[in-house]
DRENDO-1510 file (C-alpha; in Angstrom, 1 decimal, always signed):
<recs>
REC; n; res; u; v; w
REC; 1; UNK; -8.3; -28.4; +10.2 .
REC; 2; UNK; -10.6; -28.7; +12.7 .
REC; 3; UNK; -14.8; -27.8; +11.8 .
REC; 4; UNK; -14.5; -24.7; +14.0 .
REC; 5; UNK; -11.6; -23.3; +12.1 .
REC; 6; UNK; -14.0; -24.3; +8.6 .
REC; 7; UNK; -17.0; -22.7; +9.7 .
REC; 8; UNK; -15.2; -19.6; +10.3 .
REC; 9; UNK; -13.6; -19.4; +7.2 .
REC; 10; UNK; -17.1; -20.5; +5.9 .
REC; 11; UNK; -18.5; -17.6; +7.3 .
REC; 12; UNK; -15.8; -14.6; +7.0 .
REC; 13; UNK; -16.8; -15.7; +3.4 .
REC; 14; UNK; -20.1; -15.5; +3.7 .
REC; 15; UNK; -20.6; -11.9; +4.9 .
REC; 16; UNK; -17.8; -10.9; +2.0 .
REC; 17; UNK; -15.0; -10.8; +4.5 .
REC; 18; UNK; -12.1; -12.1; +2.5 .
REC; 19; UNK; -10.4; -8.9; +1.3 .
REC; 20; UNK; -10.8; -7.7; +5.4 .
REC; 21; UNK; -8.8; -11.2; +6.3 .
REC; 22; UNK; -6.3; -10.5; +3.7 .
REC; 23; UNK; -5.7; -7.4; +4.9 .
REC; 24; UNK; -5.8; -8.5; +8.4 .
REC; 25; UNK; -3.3; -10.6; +7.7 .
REC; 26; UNK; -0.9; -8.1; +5.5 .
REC; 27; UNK; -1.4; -6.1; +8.8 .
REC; 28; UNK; -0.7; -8.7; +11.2 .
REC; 29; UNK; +3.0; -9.6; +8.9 .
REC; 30; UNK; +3.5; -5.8; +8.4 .
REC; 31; UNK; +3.5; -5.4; +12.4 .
REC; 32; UNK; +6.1; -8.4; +13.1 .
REC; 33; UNK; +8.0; -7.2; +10.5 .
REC; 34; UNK; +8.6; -3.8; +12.5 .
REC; 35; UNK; +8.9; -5.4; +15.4 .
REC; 36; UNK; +11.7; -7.9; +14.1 .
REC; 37; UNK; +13.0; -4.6; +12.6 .
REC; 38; UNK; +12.8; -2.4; +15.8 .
REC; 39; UNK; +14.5; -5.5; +17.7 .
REC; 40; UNK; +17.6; -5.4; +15.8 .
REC; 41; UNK; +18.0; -1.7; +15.9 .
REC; 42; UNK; +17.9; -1.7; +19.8 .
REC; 43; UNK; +20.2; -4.6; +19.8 .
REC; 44; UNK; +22.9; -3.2; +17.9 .
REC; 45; UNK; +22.5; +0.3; +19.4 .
REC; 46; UNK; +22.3; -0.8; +22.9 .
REC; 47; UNK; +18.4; +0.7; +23.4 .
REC; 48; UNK; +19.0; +3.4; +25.9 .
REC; 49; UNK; +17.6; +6.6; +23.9 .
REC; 50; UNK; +18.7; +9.0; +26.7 .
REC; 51; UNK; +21.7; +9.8; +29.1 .
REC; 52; UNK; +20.8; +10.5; +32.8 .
REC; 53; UNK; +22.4; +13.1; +35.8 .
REC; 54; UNK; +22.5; +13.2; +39.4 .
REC; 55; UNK; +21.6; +16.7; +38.5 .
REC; 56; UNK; +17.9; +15.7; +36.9 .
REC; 57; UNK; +15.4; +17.2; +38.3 .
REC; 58; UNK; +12.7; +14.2; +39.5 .
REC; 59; UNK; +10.2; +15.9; +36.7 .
REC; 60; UNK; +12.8; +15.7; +34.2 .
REC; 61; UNK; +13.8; +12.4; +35.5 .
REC; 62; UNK; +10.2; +10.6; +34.9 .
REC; 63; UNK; +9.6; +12.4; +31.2 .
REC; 64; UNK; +13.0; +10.5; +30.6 .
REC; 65; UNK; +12.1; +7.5; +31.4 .
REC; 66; UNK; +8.2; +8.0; +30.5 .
REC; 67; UNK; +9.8; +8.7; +26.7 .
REC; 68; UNK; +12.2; +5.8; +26.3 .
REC; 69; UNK; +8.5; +3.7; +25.7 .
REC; 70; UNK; +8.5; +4.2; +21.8 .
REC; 71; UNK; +5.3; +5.7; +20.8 .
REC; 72; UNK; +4.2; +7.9; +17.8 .
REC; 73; UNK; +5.1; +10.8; +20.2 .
REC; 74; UNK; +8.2; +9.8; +22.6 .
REC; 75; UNK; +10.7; +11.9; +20.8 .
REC; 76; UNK; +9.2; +14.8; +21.7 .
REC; 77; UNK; +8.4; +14.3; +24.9 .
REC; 78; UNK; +11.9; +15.7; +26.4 .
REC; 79; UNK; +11.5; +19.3; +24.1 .
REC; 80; UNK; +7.9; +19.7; +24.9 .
REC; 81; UNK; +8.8; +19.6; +28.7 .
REC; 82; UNK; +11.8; +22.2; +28.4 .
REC; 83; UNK; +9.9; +24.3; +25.5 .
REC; 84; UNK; +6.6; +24.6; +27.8 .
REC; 85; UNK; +8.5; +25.2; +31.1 .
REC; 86; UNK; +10.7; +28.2; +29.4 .
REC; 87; UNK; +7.0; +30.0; +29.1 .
REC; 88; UNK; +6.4; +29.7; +33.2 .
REC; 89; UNK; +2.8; +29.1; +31.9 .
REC; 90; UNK; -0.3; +30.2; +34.3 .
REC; 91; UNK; -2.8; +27.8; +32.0 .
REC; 92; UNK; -1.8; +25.2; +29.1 .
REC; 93; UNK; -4.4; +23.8; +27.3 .
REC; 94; UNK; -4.0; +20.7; +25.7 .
REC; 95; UNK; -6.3; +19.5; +22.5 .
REC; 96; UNK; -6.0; +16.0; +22.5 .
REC; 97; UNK; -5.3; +13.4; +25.3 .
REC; 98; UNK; -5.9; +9.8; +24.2 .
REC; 99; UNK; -3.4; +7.7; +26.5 .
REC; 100; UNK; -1.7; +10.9; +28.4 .
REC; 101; UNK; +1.7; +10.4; +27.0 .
REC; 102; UNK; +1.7; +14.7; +26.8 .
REC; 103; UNK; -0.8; +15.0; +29.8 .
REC; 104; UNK; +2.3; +13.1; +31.9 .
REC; 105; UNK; +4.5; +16.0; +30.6 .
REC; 106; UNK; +1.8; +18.9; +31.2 .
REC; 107; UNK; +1.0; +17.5; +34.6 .
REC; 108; UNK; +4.7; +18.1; +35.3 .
REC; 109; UNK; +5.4; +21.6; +33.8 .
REC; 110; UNK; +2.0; +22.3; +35.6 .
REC; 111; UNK; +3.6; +21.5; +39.4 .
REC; 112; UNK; +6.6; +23.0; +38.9 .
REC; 113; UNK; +4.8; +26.4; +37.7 .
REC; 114; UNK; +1.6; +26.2; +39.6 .
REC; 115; UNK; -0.5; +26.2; +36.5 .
REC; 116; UNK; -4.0; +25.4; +35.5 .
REC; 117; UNK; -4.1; +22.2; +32.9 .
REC; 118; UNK; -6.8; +22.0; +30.9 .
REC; 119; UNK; -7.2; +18.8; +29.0 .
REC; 120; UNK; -10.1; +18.3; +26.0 .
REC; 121; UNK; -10.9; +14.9; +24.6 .
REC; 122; UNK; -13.7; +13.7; +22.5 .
REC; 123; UNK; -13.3; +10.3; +24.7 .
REC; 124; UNK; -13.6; +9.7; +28.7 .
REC; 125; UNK; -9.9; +10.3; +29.2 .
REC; 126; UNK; -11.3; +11.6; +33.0 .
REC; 127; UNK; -8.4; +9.1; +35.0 .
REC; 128; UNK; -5.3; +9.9; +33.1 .
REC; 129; UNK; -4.2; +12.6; +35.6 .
REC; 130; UNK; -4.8; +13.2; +39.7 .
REC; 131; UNK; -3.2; +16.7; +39.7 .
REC; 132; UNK; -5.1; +18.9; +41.7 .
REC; 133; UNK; -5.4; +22.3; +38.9 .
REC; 134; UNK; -5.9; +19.6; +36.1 .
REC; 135; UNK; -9.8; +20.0; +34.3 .
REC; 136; UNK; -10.7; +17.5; +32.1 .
REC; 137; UNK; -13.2; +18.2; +29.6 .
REC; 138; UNK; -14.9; +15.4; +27.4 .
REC; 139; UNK; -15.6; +17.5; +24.2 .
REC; 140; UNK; -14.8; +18.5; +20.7 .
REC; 141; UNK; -12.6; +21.3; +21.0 .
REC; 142; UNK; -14.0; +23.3; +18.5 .
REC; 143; UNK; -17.2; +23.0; +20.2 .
REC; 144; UNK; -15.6; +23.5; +23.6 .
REC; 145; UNK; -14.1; +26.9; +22.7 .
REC; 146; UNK; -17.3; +28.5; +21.7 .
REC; 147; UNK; -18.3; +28.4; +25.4 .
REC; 148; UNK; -14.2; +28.5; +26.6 .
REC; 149; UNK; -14.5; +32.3; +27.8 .
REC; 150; UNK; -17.8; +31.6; +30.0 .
REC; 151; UNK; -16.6; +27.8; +31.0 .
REC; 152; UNK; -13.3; +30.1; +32.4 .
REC; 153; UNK; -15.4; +32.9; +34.1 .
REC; 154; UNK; -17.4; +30.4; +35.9 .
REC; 155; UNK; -14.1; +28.7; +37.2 .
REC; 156; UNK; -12.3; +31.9; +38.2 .
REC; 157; UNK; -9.6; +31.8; +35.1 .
REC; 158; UNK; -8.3; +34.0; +33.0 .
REC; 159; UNK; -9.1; +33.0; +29.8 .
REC; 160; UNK; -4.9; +33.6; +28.4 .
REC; 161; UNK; -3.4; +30.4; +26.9 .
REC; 162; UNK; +0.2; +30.6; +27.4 .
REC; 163; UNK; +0.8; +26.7; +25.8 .
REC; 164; UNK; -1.1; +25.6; +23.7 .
REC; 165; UNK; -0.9; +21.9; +22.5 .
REC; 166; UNK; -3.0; +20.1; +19.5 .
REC; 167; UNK; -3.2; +16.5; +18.7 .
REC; 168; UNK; -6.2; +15.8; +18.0 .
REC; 169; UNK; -8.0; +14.6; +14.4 .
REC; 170; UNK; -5.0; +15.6; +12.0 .
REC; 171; UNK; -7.6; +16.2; +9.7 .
REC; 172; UNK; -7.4; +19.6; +7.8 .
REC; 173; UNK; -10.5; +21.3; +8.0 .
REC; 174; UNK; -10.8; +20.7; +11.6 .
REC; 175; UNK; -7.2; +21.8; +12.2 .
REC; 176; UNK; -8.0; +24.6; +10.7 .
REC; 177; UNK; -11.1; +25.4; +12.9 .
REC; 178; UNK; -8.5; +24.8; +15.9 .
REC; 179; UNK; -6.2; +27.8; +15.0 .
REC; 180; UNK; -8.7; +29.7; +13.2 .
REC; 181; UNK; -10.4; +29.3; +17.2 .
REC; 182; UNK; -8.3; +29.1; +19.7 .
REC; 183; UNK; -5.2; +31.0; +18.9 .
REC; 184; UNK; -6.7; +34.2; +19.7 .
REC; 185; UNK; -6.8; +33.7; +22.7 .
REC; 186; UNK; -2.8; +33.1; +22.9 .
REC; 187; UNK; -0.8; +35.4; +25.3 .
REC; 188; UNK; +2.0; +37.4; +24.2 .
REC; 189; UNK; +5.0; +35.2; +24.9 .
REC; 190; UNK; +3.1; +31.9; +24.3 .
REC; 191; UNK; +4.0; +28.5; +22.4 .
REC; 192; UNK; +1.5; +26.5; +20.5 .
REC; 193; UNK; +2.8; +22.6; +19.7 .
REC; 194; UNK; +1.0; +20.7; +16.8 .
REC; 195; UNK; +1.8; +16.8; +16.8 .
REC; 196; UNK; +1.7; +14.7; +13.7 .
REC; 197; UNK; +2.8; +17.8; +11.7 .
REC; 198; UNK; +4.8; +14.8; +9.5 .
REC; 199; UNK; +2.2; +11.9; +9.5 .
REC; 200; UNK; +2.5; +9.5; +6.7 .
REC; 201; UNK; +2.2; +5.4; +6.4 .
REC; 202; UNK; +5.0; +4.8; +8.3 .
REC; 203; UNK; +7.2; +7.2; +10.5 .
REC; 204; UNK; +11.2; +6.9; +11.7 .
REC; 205; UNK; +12.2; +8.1; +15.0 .
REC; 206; UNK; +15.7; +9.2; +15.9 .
REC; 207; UNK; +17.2; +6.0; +17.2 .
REC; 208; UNK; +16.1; +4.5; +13.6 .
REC; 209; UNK; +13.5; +2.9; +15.4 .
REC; 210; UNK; +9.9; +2.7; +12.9 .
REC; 211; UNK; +6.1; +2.7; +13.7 .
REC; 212; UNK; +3.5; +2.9; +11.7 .
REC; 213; UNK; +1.2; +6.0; +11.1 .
REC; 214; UNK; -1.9; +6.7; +8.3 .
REC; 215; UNK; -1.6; +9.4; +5.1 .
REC; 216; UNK; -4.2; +11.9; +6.2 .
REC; 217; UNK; -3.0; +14.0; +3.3 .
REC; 218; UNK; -0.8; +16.9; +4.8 .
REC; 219; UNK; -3.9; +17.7; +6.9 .
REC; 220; UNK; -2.2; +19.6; +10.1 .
REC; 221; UNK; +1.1; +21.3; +8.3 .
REC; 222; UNK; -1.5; +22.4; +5.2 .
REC; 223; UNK; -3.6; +24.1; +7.7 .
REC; 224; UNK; -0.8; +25.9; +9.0 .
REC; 225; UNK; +0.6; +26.8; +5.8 .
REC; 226; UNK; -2.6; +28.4; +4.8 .
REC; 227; UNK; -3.1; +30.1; +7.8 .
REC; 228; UNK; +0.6; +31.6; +8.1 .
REC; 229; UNK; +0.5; +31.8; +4.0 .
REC; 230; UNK; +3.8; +29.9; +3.7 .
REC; 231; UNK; +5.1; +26.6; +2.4 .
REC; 232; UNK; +6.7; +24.4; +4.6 .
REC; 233; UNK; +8.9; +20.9; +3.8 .
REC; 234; UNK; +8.1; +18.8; +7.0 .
REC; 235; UNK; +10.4; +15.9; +5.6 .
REC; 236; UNK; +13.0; +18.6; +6.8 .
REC; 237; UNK; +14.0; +19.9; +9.8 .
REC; 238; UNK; +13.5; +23.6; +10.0 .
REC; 239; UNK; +13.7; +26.8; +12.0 .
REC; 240; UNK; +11.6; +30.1; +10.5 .
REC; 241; UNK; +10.6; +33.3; +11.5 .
REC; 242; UNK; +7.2; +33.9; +9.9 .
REC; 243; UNK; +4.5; +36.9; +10.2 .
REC; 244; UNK; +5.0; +37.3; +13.9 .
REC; 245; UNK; +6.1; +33.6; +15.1 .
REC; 246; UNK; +9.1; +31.6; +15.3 .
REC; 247; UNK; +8.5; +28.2; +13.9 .
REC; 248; UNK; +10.8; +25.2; +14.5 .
REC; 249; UNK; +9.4; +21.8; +12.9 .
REC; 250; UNK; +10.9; +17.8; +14.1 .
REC; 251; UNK; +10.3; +15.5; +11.3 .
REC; 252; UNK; +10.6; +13.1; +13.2 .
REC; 253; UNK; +8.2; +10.5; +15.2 .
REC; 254; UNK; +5.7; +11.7; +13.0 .
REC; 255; UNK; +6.3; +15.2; +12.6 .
REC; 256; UNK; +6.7; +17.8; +15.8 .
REC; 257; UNK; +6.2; +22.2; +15.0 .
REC; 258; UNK; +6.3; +24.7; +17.8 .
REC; 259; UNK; +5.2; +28.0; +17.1 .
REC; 260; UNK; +6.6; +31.1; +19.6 .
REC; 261; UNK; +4.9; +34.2; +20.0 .
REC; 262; UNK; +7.4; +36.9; +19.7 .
REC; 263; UNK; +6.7; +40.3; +22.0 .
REC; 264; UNK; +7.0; +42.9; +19.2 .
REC; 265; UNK; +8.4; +45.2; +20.2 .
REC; 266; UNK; +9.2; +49.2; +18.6 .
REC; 267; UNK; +13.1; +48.2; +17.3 .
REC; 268; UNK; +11.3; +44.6; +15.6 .
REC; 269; UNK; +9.0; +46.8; +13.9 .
REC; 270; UNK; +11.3; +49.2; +12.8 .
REC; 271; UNK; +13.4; +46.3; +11.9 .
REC; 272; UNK; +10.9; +44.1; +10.3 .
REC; 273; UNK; +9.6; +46.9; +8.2 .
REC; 274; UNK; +12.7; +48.7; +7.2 .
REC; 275; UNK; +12.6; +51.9; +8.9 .
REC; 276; UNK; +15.9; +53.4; +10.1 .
</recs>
């Protein structure tokens, strides 16, 4: 061993840094592992995750082959671009940017419907898109929608979400401030998409492919279980109608729910209440 390699061992423990090396290194074998593991799936399946047409649109073209890069988010990448174009959306905000993985999508439901993309980070996330109706805005989003309806006015736009996507802190409480603030100002029709709806340790994606996640204790699906008052499995796959929305969870690549706004209309509420 040379003295280099001593004196930093000397000094990690020094300054009381031997638990952080051990766990350093449990991180470092934990990470081969999955990649040994992940290796050996895509070997034996062949590692193409998605078939292609001649018929592909060249938007739904690049999401394809933006999502066979497996990230905590690529399996959803494909359903967020069809779920959010169905809406012919005039603005989509999106709660969340960090490396752009569902700004690439936005951007390209956005040019196809000629809508306004609005994009809120706590970090400078300001080069991740060049489209011309995209507005970045470096802030905590529950701080940025306290000023949302005059930031709109001065910017000449209506102040209607009609997609609405959060990824953001996963945390609870703040989740909770997101809905509890930004949903009113959903339009009738819209979709809202929370990410990480299923985060533990460790997550699986469809091709049996693995990554690895944190526990932050149920924080996103708990806040929408106590907002919409109902108890959700999010190991499961599922499809509900609750209170108004239609609500269709992914367990998968670390947990995907998409909330519709259904148009009530007279025959729903005589329906949903009973009435003949």
């Amino acid at each position: 061993m040379t003295n280099d390699f001593i004196g930093r061992i000397r000094t990690a423990l020094e300054e009381g840094g031997v638990l952080k090396l051990a766990k350093r290194g449990f991180s470092r074998v934990l990470n081969l592992g999955i990649r040994v593991y992940n290796a050996l799936v895509v070997f034996v399946t062949g590692g193409k995750k998605y078939s292609y047409s001649s018929s592909d649109s060249p938007e739904l073209l690049e999401v394809k082959q933006r999502s066979e890069k497996r990230t905590d988010i690529s399996d959803h990448l494909i359903p967020l671009f069809i779920e959010s174009l169905e809406v012919d959306p005039d603005v989509i905000v999106e709660l969340g940017v960090r490396g752009g993985e569902s700004t690439f999508v936005f951007e390209r439901v956005a040019r196809l419907c000629g809508s306004v993309l609005i994009s809120v980070d706590v970090e400078d996330c300001s080069d991740v898109s060049s489209y011309d109706r995209w507005h970045f805005v470096q802030m905590d989003d529950v701080e940025f929608v306290k000023v949302f309806d005059e930031w709109c006015t001065e910017r000449q736009i209506e102040p209607n979400i009609d997609v609405l996507f959060v990824d953001t802190s996963h945390l609870y409480d703040h989740t909770l401030q997101e809905i509890r603030h930004w949903f009113p100002y959903l339009s009738d029709g819209s979709k809202a998409f929370f990410h990480d709806t299923n985060l533990t340790n460790f997550y699986l994606r469809r091709d049996f492919t693995i990554g690895r996640g944190w526990d932050n204790n149920r924080g996103v699906i708990r806040a929408l279980e106590d907002c919409l008052d109902k108890k959700f499995d999010e190991k499961k796959e599922f499809i509900e109608f609750v209170g108004g929305w239609l609500i269709k969870h992914d367990p998968y690549c670390n947990g995907f729910t998409e909330l519709v706004k259904i148009r009530e209309t007279s025959k729903m509420r005589r329906n949903f209440s009973g009435d003949n």
